[in-house]
TORNU-648560 format. One record per atom (N, C-alpha, C): residue number from 1; atom name; x, y, z. Coordinates in pm, whole numbers, always signed. Each point is the difference from the previous one (the first is absolute). Layout:
<node NUM CA <X Y Z>>
...
REM end
This chain:
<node 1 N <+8135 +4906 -7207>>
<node 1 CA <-45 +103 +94>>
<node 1 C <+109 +105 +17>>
<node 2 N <-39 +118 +9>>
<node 2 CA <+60 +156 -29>>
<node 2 C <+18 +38 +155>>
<node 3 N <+127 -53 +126>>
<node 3 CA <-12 +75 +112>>
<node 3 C <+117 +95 -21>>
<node 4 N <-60 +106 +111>>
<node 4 CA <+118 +163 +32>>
<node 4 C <+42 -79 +127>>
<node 5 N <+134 +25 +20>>
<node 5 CA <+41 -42 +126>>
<node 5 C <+75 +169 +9>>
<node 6 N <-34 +75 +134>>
<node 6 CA <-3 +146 +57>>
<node 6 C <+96 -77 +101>>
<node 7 N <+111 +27 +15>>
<node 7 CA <+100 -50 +104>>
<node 7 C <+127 +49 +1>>
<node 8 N <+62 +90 +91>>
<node 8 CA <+77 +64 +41>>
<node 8 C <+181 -46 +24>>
<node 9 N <-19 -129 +42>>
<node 9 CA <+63 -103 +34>>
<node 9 C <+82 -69 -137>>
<node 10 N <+92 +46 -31>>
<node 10 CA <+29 -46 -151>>
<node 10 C <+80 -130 -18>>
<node 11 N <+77 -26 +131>>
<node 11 CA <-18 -194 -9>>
<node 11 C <-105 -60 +30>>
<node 12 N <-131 +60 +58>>
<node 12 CA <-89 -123 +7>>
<node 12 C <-84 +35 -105>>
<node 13 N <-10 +149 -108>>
<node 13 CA <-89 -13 -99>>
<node 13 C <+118 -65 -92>>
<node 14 N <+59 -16 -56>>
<node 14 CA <+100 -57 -89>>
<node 14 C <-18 -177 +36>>
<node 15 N <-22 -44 +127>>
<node 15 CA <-16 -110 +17>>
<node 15 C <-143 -36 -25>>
<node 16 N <-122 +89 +47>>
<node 16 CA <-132 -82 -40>>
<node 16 C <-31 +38 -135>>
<node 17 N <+77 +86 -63>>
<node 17 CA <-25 +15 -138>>
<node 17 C <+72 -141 -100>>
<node 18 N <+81 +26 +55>>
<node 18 CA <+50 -229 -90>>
<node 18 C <-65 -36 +59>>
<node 19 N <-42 -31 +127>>
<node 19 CA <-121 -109 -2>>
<node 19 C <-146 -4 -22>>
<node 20 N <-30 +127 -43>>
<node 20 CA <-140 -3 -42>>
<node 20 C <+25 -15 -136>>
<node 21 N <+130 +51 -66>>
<node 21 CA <-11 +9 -125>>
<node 21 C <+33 -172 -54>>
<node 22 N <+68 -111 +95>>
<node 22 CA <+15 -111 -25>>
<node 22 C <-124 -117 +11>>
<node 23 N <-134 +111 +68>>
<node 23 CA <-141 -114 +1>>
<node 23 C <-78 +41 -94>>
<node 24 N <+70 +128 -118>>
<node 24 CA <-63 +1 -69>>
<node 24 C <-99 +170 -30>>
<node 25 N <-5 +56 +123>>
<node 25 CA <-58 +148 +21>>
<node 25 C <+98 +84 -122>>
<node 26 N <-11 +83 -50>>
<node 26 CA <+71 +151 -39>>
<node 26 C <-53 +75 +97>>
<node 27 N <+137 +89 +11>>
<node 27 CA <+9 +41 +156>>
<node 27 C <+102 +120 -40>>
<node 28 N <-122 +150 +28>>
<node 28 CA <+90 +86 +0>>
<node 28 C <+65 +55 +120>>
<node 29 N <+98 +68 +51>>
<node 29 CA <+23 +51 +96>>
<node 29 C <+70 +138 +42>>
<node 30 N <-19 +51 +59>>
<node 30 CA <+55 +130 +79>>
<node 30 C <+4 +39 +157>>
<node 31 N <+56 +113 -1>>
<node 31 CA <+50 +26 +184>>
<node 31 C <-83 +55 +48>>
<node 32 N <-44 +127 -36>>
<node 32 CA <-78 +90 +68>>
<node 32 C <-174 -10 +0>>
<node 33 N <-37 +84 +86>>
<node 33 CA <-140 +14 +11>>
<node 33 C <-50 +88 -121>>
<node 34 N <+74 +143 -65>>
<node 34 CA <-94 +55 -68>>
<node 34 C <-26 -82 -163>>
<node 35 N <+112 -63 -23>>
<node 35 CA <+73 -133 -102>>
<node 35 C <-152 -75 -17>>
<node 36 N <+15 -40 +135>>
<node 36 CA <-100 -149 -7>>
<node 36 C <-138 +65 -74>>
<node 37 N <-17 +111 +121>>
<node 37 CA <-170 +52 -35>>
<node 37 C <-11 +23 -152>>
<node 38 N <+80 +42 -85>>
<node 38 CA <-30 +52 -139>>
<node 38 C <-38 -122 -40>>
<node 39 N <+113 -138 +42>>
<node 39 CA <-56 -133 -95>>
<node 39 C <-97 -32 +83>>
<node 40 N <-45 -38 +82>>
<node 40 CA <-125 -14 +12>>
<node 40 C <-142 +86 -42>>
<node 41 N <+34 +110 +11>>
<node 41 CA <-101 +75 -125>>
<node 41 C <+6 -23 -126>>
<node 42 N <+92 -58 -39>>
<node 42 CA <-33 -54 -124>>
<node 42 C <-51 -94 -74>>
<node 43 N <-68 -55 +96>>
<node 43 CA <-120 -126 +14>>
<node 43 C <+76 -107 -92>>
<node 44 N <+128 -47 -3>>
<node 44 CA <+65 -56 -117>>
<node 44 C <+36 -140 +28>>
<node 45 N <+9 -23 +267>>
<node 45 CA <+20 -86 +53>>
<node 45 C <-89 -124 +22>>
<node 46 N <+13 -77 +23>>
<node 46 CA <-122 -140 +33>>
<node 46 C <+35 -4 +162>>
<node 47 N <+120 +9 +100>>
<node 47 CA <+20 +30 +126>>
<node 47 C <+114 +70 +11>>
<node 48 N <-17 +72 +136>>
<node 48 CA <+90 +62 +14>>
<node 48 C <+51 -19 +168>>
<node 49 N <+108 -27 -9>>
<node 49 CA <+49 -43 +165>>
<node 49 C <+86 +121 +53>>
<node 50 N <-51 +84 +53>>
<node 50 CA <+43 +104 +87>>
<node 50 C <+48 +29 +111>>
<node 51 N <+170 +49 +25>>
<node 51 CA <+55 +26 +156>>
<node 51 C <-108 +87 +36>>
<node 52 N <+45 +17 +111>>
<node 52 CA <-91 +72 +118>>
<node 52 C <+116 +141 +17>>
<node 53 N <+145 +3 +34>>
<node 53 CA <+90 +43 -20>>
<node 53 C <+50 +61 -123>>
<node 54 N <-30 +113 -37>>
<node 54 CA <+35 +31 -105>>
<node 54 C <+98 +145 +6>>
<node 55 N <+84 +39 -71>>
<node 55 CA <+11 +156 -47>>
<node 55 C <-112 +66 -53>>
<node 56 N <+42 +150 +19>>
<node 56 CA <-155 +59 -68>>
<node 56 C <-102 -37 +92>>
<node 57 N <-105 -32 -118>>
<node 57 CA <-143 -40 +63>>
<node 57 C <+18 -161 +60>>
<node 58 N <-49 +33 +161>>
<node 58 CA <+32 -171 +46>>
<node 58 C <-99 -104 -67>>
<node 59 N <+4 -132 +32>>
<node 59 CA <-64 -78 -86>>
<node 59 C <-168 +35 +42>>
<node 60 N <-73 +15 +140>>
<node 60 CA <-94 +61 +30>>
<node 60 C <-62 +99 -55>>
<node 61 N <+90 +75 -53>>
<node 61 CA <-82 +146 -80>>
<node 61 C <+21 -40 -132>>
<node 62 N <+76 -64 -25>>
<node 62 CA <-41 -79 -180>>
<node 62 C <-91 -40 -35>>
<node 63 N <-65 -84 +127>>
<node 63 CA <-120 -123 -1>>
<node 63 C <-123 +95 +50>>
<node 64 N <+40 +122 +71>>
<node 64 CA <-102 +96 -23>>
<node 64 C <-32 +100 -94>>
<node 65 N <+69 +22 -45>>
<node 65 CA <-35 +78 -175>>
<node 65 C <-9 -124 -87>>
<node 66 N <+2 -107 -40>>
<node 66 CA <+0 -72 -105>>
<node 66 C <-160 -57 +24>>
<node 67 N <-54 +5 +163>>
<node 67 CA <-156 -78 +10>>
<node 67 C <-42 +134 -33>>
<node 68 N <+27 +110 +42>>
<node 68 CA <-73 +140 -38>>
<node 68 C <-30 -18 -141>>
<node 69 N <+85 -45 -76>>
<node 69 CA <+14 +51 -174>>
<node 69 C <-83 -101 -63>>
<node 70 N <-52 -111 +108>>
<node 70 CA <-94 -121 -65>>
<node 70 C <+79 -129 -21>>
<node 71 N <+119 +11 +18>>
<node 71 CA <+98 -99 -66>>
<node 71 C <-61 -93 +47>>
<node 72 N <-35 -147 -25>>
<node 72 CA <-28 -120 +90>>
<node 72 C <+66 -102 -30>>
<node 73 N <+171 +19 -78>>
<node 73 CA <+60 -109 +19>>
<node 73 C <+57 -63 +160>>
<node 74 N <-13 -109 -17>>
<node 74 CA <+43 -87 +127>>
<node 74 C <+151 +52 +47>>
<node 75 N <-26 -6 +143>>
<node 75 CA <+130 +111 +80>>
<node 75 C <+71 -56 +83>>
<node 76 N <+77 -54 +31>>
<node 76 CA <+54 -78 +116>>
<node 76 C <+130 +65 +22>>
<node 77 N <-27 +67 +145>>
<node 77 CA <+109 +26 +94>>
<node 77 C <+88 -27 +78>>
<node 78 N <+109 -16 -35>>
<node 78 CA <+125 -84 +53>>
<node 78 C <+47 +131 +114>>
<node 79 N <+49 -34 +113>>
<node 79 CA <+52 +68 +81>>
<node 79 C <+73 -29 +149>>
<node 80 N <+105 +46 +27>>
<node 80 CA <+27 -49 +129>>
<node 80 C <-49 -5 +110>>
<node 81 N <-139 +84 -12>>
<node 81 CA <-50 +64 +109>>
<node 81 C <-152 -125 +45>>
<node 82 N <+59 -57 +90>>
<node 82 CA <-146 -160 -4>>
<node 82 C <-59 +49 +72>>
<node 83 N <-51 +100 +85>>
<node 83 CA <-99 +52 +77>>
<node 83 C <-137 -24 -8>>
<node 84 N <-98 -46 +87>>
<node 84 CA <-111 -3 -40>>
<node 84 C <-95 +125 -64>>
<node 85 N <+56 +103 +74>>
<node 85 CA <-40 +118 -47>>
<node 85 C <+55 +68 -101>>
<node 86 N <+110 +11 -43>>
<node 86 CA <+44 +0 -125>>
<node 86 C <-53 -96 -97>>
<node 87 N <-32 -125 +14>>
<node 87 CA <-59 -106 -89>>
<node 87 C <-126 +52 -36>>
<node 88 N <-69 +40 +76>>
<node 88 CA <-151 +64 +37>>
<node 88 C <+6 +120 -105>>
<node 89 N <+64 +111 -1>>
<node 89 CA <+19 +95 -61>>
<node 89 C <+46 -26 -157>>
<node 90 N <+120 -109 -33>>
<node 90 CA <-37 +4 -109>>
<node 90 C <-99 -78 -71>>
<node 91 N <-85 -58 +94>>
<node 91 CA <-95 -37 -130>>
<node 91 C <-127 +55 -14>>
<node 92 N <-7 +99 +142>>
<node 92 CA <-87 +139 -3>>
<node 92 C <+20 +117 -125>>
<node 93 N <+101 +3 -35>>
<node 93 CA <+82 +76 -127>>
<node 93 C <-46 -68 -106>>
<node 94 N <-69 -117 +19>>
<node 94 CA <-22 -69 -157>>
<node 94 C <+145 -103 -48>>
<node 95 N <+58 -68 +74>>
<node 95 CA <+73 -93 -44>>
<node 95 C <-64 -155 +25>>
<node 96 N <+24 -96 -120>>
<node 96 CA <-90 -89 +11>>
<node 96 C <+106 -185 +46>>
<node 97 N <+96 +95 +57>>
<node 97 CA <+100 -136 +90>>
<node 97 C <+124 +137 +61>>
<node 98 N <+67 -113 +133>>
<node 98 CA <+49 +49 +79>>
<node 98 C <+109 -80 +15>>
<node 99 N <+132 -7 -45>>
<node 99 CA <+87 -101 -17>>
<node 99 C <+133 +74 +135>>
<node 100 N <+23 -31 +123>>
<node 100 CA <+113 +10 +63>>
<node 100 C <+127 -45 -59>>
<node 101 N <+111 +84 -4>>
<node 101 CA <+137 -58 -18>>
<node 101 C <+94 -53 +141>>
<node 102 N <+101 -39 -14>>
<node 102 CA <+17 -65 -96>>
<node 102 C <-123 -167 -53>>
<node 103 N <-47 -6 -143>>
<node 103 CA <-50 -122 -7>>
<node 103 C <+35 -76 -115>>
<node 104 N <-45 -133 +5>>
<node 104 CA <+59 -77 -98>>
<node 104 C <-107 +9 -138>>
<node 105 N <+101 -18 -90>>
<node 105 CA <-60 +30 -132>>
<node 105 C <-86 -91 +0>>
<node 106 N <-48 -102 +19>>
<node 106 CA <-85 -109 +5>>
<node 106 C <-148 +67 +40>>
<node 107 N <+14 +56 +95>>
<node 107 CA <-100 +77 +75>>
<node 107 C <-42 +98 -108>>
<node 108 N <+106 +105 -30>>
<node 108 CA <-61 +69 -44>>
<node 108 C <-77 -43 -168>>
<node 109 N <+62 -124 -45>>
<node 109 CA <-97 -22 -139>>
<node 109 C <-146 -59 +50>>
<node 110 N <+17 -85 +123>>
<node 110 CA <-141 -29 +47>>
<node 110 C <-92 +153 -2>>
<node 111 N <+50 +65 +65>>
<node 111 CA <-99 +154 +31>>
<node 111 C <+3 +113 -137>>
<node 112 N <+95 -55 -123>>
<node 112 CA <-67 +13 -134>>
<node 112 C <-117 -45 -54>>
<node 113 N <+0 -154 +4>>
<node 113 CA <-82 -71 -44>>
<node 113 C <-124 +24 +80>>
<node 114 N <-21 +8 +130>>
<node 114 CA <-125 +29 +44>>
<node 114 C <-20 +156 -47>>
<node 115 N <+22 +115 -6>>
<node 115 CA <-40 +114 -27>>
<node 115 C <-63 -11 -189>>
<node 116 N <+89 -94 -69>>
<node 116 CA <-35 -12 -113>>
<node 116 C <-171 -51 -38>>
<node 117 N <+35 -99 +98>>
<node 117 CA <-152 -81 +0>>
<node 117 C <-121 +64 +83>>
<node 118 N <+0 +102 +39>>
<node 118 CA <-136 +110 -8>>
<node 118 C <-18 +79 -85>>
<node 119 N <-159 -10 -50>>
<node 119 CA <-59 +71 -77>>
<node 119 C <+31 +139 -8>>
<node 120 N <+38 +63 -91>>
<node 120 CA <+36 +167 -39>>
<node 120 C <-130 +59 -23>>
<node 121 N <-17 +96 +50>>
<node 121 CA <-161 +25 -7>>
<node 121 C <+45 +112 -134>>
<node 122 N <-105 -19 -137>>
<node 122 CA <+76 +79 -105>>
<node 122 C <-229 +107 +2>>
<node 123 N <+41 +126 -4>>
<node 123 CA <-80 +90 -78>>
<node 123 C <+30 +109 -63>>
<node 124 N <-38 +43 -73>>
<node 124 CA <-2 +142 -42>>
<node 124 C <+60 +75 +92>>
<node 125 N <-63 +61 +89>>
<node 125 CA <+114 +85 +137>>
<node 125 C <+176 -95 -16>>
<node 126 N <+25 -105 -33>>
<node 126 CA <+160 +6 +17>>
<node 126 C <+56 -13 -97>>
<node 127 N <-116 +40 -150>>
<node 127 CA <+116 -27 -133>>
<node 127 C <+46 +175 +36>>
<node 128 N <+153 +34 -10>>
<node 128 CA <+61 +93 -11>>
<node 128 C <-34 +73 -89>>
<node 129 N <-43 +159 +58>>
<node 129 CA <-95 +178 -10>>
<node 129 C <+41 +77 +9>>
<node 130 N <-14 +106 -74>>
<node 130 CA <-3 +147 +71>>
<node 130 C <-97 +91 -74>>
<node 131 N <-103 +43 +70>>
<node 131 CA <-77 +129 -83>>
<node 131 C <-79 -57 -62>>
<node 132 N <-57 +21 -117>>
<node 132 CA <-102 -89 -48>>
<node 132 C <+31 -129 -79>>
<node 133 N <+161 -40 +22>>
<node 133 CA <+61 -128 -77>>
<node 133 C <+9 -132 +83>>
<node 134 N <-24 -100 -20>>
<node 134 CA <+63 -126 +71>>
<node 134 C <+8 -76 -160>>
<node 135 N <+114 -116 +60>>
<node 135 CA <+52 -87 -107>>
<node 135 C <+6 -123 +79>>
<node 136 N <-31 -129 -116>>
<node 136 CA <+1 -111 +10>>
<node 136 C <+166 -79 -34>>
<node 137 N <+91 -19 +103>>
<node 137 CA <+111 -44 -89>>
<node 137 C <-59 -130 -49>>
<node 138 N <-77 -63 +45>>
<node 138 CA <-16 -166 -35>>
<node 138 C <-53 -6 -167>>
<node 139 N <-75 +110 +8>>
<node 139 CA <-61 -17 -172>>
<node 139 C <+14 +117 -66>>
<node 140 N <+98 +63 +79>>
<node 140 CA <+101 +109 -126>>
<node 140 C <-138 +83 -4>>
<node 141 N <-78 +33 +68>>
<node 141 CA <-132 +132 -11>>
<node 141 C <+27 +92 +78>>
<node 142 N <-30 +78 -96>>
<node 142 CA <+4 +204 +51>>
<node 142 C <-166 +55 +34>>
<node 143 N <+11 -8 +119>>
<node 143 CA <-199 +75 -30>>
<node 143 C <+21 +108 +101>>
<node 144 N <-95 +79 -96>>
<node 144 CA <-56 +136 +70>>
<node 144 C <-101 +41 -4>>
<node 145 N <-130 -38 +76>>
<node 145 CA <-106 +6 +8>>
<node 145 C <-72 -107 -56>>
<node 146 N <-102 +25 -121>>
<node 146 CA <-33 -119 -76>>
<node 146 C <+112 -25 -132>>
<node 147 N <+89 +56 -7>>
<node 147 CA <+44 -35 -143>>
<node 147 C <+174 -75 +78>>
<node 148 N <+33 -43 -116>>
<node 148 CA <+137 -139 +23>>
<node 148 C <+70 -6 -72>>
<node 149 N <+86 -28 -4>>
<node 149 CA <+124 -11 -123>>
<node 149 C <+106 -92 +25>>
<node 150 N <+52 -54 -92>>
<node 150 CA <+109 -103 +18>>
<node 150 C <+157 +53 -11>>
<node 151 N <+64 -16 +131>>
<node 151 CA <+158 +25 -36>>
<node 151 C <+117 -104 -19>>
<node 152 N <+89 +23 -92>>
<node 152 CA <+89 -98 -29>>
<node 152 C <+52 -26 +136>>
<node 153 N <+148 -97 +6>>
<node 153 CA <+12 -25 +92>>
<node 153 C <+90 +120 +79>>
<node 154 N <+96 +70 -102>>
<node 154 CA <+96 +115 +74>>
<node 154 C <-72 +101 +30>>
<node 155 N <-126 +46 -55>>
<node 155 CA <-79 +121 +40>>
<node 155 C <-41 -41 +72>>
<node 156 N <-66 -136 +50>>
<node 156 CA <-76 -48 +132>>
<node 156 C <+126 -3 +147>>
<node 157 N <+113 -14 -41>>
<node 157 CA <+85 +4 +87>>
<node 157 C <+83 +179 +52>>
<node 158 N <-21 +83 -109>>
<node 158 CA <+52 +103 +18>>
<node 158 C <-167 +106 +70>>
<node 159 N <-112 -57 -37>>
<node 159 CA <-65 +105 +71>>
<node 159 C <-10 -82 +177>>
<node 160 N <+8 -134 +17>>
<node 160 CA <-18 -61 +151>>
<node 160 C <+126 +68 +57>>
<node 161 N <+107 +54 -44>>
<node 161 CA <+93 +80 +45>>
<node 161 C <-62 +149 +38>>
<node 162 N <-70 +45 -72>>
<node 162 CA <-49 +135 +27>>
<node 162 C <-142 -11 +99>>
<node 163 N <-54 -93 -1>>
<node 163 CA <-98 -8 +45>>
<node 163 C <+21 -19 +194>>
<node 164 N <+128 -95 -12>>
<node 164 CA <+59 -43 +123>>
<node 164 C <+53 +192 +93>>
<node 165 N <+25 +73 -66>>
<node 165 CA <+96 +110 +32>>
<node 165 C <-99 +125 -52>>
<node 166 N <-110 +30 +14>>
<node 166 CA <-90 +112 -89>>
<node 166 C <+86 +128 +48>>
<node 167 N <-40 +68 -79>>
<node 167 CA <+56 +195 +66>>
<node 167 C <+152 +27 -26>>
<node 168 N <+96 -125 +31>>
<node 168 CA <+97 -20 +38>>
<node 168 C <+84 +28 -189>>
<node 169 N <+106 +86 +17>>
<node 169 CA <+68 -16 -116>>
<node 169 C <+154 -99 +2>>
<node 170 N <-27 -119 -119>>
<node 170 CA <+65 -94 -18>>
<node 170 C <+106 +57 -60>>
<node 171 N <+139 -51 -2>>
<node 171 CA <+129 +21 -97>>
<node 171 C <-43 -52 -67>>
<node 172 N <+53 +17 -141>>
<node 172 CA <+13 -67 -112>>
<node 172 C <+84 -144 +32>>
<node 173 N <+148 +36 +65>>
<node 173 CA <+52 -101 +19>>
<node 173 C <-50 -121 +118>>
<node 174 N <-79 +20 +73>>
<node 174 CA <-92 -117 +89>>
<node 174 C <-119 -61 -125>>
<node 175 N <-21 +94 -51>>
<node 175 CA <-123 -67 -47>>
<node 175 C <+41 -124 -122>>
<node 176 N <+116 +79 -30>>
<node 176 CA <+72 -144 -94>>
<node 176 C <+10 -101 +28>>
<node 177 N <+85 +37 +183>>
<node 177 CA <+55 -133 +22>>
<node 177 C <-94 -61 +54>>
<node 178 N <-87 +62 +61>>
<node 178 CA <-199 -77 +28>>
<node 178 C <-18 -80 -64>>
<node 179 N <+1 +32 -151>>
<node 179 CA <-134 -63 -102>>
<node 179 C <+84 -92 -81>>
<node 180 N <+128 +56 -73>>
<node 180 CA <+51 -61 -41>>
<node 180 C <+153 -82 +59>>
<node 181 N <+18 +77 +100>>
<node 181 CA <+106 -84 +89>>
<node 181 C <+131 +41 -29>>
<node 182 N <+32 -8 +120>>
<node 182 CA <+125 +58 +31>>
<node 182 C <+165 -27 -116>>
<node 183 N <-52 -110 -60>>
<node 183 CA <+101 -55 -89>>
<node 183 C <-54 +15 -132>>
<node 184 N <-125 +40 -57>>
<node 184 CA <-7 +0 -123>>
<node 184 C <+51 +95 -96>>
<node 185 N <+42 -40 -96>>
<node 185 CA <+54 +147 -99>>
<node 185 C <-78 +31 -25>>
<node 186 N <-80 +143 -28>>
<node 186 CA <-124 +9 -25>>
<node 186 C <+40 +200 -37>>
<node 187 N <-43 +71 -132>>
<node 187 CA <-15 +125 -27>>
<node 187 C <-51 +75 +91>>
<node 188 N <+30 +48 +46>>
<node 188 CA <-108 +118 +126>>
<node 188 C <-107 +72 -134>>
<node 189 N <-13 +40 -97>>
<node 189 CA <-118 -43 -96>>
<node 189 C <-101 -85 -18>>
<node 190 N <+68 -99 -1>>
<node 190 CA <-130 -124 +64>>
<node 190 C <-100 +56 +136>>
<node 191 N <+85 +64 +122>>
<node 191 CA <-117 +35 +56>>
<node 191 C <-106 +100 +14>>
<node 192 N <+75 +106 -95>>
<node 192 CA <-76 +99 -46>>
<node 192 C <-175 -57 -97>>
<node 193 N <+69 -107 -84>>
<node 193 CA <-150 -59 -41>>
<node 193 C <-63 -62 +13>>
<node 194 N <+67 -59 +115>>
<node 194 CA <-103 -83 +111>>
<node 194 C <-83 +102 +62>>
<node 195 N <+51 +119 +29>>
<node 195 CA <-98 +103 +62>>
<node 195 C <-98 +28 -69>>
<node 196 N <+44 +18 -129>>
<node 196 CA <-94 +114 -101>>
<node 196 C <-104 -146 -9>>
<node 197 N <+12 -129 -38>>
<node 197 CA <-88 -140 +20>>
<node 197 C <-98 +28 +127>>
<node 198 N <+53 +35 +122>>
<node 198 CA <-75 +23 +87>>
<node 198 C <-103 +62 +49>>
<node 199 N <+61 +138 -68>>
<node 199 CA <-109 +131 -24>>
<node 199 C <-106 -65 -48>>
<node 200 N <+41 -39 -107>>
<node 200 CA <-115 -43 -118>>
<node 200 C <-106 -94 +75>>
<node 201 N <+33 -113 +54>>
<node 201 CA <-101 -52 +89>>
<node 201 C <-51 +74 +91>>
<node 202 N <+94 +81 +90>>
<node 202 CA <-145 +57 +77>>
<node 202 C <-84 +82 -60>>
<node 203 N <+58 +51 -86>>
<node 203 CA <-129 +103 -71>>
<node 203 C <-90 -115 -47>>
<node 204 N <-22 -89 -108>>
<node 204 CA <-68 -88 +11>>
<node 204 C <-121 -62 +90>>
<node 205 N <+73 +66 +87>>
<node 205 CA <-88 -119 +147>>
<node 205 C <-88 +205 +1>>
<node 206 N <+44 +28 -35>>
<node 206 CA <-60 +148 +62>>
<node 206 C <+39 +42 +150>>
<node 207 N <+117 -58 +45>>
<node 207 CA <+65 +53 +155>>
<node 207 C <-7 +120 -9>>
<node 208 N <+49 +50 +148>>
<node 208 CA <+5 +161 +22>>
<node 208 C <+145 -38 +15>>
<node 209 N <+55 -35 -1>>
<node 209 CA <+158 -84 +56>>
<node 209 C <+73 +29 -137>>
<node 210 N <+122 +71 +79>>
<node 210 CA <+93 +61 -116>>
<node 210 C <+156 -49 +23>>
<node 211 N <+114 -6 -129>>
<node 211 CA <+95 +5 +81>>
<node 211 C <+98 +95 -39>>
<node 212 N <+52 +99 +100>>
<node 212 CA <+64 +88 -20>>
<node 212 C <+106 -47 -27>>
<node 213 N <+112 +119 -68>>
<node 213 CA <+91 -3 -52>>
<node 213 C <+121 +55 +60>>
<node 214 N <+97 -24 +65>>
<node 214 CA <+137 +112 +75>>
<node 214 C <+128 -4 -94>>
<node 215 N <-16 +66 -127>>
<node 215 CA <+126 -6 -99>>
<node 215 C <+75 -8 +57>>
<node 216 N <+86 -161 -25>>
<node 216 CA <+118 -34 +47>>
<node 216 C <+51 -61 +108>>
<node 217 N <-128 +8 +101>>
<node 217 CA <-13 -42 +104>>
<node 217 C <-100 -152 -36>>
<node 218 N <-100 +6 +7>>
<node 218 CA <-126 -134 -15>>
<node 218 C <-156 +59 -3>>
<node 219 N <-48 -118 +22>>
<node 219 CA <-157 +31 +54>>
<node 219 C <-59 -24 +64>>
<node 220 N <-157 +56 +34>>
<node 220 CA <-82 -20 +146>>
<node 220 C <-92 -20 -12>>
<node 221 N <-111 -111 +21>>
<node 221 CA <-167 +18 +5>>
<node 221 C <-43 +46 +84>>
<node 222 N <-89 +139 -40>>
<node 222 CA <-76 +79 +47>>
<node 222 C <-140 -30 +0>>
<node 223 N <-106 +32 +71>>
<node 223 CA <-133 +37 -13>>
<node 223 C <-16 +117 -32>>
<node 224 N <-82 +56 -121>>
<node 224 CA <-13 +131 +1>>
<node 224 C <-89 +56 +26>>
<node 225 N <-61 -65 +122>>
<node 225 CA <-171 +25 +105>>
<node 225 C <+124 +86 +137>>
<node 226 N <+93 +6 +0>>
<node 226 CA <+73 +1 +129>>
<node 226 C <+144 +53 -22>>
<node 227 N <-35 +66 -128>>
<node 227 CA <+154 +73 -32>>
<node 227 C <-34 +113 -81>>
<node 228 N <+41 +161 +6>>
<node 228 CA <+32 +86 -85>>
<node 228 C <+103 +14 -124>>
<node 229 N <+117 -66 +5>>
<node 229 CA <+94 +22 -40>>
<node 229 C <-21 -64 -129>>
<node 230 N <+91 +103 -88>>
<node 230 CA <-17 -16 -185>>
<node 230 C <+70 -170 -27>>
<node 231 N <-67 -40 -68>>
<node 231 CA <+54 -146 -64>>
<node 231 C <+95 +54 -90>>
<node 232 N <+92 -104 -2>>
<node 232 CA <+97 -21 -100>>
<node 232 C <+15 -72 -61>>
REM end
């Protein structure tokens, strides 16, 4: 299991990160709020355990843009704040556990294991969209309308990056360390034909969905129902 631990606190994420990573979880982690939200748009987590306390965007407005965006991975909010009404609020926000600090790790794998063991409600509305595209990561499918197409696994991972962030223009250098990771040696060529691979499928599918070009800079998925501006 794939959890984000969003935690501010860098001896106690450094500490539940060895211990989640010692029952067995991979467990990515970071400080901030705007940090967290990108990986959680990147539909890439199985849970994600979220401060309430954050820099940036607090953990509340994370867990409110990420239910906005459809996300429905499992959310559990860790926070100092045990209030009933604060408790109330975040799970009005769409968080699906409410963990007070300080608590014992014991606790908190119990309130893993129960969030795990409810049904994920899966349809069409939450495979990850924009415009006339949604994609299947589970069976690597591209559909746009009635027609479908199959993507390998790095094109299936480099468009759930674009798909997560639409409009938005990517660096070249994020999108590397996205897809292929922060440590790989890898040609910045390689991602140039992962793009031109990409094109090629959506035209395929017959999308209106383009991806522009910023020489030198990166690229952006556009709709071109909702944009003037010349493709590149």
């Amino acid at each position: 299991m794939r959890i984000l631990l969003i935690e501010d606190d860098i001896d106690l994420s450094h500490s539940l990160k060895a211990m989640l990573e010692k029952q067995g979880f991979t467990v990515t982690a970071c400080a901030d709020g705007e940090e967290g939200l990108f990986y959680i748009l990147e539909n890439t987590q199985d849970l994600v355990l979220l401060d309430r306390m954050l820099p940036g965007l607090n953990g509340l407005e994370v867990l409110r843009q990420a239910r906005a965006a459809r996300c429905t991975v499992p959310i559990i909010l860790l926070t100092a704040v045990g209030s009933v009404s604060e408790r109330v609020r975040g799970l009005d926000f769409g968080a699906d556990d409410y963990l007070v600090k300080p608590f014992a790790f014991e606790e908190l794998m119990a309130r893993i294991r129960c969030v795990c063991r409810r049904p994920q409600r899966i349809s069409n509305a939450d495979l990850p969209g924009f415009g006339d595209l949604s994609y299947d990561p589970a069976q690597s499918l591209l559909r746009c309308g009635g027609k479908t197409c199959t993507l390998s696994r790095r094109e299936g991972d480099l468009l759930l990056l674009f798909l997560s962030h639409p409009e938005q223009m990517l660096p070249r250098s994020l999108i590397l360390s996205r897809v292929w990771g922060s440590d790989a040696e890898i040609e910045d060529g390689n991602l140039d034909n992962y793009i031109h691979f990409l094109r090629r499928r959506l035209r395929a599918v017959e999308s209106r969905l383009v991806l522009k070009t910023a020489r030198g800079i990166g690229y952006r998925l556009v709709d071109t129902q909702s944009t003037h501006e010349s493709i590149g």
